[in-house]
C-alpha positions in Angstrom: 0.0 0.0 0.0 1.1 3.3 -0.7 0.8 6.8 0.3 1.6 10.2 -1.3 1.0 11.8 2.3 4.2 14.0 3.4 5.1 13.2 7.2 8.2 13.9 9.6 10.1 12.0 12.0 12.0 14.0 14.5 14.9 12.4 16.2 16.5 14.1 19.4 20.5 14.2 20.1 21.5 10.3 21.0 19.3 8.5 18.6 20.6 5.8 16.8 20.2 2.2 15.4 23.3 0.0 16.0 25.3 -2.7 17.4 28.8 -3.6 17.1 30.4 -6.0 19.3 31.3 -6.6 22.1 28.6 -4.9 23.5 26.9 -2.4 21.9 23.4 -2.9 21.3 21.6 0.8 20.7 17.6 0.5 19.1 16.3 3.5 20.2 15.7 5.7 17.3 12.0 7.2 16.3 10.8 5.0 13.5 6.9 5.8 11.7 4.4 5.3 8.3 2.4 7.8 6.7 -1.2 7.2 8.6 -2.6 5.9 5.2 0.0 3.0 4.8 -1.6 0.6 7.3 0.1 -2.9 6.0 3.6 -2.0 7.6 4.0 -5.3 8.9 3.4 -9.2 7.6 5.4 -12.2 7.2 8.3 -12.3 6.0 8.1 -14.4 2.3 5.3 -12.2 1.5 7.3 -9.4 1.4 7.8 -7.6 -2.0 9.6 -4.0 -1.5 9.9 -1.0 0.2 10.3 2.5 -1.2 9.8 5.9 0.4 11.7 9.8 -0.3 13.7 11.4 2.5 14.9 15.1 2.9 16.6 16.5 5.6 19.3 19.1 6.5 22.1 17.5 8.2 24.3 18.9 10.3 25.9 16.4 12.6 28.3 13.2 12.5 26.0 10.4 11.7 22.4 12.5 11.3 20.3 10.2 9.2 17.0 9.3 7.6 16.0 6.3 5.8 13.8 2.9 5.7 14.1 0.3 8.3 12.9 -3.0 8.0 13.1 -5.5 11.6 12.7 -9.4 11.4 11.2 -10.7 14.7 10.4 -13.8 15.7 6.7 -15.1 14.6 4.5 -14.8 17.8 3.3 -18.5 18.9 6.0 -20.3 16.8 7.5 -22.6 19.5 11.0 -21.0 20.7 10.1 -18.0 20.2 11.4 -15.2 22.5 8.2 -12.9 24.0 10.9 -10.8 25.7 13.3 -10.0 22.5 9.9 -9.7 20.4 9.1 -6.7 22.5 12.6 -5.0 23.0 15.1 -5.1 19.9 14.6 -7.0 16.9 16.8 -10.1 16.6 17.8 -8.5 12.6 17.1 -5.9 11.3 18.1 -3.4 8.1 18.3 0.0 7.6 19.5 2.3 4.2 19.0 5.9 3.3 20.8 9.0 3.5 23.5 9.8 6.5 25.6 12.4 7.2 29.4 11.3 7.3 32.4 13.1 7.1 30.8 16.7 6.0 28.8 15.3 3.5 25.7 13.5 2.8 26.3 9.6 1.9 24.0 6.6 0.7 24.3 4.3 3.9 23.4 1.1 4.5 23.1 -1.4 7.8 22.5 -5.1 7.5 22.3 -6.7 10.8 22.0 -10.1 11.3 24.2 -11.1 14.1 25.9 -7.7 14.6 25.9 -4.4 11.9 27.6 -4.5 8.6 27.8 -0.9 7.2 28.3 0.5 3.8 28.6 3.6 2.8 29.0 5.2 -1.2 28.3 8.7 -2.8 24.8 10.4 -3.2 23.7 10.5 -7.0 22.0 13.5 -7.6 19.3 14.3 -10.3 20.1 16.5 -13.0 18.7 20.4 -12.2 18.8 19.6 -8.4 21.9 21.8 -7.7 20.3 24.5 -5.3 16.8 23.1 -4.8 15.4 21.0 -1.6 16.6 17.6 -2.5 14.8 14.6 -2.2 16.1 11.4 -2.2 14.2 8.2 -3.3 15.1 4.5 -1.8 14.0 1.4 -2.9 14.8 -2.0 -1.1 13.5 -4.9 -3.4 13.0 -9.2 -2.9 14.8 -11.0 -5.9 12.8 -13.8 -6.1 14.1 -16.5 -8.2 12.0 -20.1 -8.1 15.3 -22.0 -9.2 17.0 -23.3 -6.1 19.6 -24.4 -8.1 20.4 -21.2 -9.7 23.7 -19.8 -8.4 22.0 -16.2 -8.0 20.0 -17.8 -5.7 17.1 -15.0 -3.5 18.3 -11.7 -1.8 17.3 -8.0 -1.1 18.5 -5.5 -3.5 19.2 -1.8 -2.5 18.3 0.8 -4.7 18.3 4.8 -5.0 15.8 5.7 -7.5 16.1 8.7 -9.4 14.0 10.8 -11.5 12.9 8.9 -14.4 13.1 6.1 -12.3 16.7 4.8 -12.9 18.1 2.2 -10.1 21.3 2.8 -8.9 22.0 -0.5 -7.0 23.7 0.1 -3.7 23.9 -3.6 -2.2 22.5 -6.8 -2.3 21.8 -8.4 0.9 22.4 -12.1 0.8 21.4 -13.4 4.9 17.9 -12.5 4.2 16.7 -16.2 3.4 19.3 -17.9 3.7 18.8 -20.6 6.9 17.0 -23.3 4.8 13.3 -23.2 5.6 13.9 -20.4 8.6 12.8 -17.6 6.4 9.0 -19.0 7.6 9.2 -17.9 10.7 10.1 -14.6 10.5 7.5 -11.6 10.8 9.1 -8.4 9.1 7.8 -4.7 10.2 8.7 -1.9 7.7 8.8 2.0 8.6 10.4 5.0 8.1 13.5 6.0 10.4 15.4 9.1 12.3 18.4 9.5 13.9 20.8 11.6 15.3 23.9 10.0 17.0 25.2 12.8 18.5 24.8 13.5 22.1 26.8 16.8 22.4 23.7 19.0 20.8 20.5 20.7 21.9 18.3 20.3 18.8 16.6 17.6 17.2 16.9 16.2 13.5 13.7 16.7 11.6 13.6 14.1 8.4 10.4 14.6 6.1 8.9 11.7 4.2 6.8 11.3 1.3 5.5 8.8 -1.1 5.8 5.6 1.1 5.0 2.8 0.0 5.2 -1.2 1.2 3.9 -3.8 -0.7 3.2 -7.7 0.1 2.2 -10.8 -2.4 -1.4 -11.4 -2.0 
């Protein structure tokens, strides 16, 4: 389902989705849908793609708006933990736009056991020198029915721009690949905020538009 509905996240100083051994485990950044997109959430093989813009100015290390998609646990599958169901999501995956270095990046986060982060230039549209800048990401299931097939099934990462060209950013390989596991997964997908820094008094507003999450029937 899909929304053209414009909404904002705003993420105060300390925000942040990450976790890096040994110990760090931080979930505690603002995450939302437009009102109108009410399938956010659903199991994980029926999931088709995600896609949503983001515009924000940045100003600090790390500031950062994107999609973030969590895998937990399917409630009432036997094993399943009620506790980690409710707190931080066993995986989990995150890409947009972040704020590194002094200048705006295409960043992604796949976290399966701990984060793996990538990080590559923003493409920008032609004619967008000057103008508020909107940037479009798409994260897509590669479904192929061939099991022998070396390709085999992943997530793509795109930025989409005008015209609707895909720049691929990564592919993400873990997402099905325990056997039969991929069953009991539920998968929630929203929009995310975050600002890192703690050493600030101001919050990082990200605006969203044109969300959209869609599921096999």
């Amino acid at each position: 389902m899909s929304s053209s509905t414009t909404f904002s996240i705003s993420a105060g100083p300390g925000t942040d989705i990450w976790r890096k051994p040994p110990h760090t485990d931080v979930f505690n950044a603002p995450a939302a849908a437009a009102p109108s997109v009410t399938a956010t959430s659903g199991p994980l093989l029926s999931f088709v793609s995600a896609r949503a813009s983001f515009s924000f100015a940045w100003s600090e290390q790390y500031d950062q708006g994107g999609l973030l998609l969590s895998f937990r646990p399917r409630a009432g599958l036997e094993g399943a933990d009620t506790k980690a169901s409710s707190s931080s999501p066993t995986k989990w995956v995150k890409t947009g736009i972040e704020f590194y270095n002094r200048r705006p990046m295409l960043s992604t986060v796949a976290c399966d056991r701990w984060a793996d982060w990538s990080v590559g230039p923003l493409t920008t549209s032609p004619g967008s020198a000057g103008a508020k800048t909107w940037t479009t990401i798409s994260v897509e299931r590669e479904i192929n029915e061939n099991a022998t097939n070396e390709n085999g099934s992943s997530w793509w990462v795109y930025q989409i721009l005008e015209g609707g060209e895909k720049v691929s950013l990564r592919e993400i390989c873990w997402v099905y690949g325990d056997g039969n596991d991929a069953e009991n997964w539920e998968l929630e997908v929203l929009a995310m905020a975050a600002r890192p820094e703690k050493n600030v008094n101001t919050s990082l507003e990200v605006e969203v538009r044109d969300m959209e999450v869609k599921w096999a029937a």
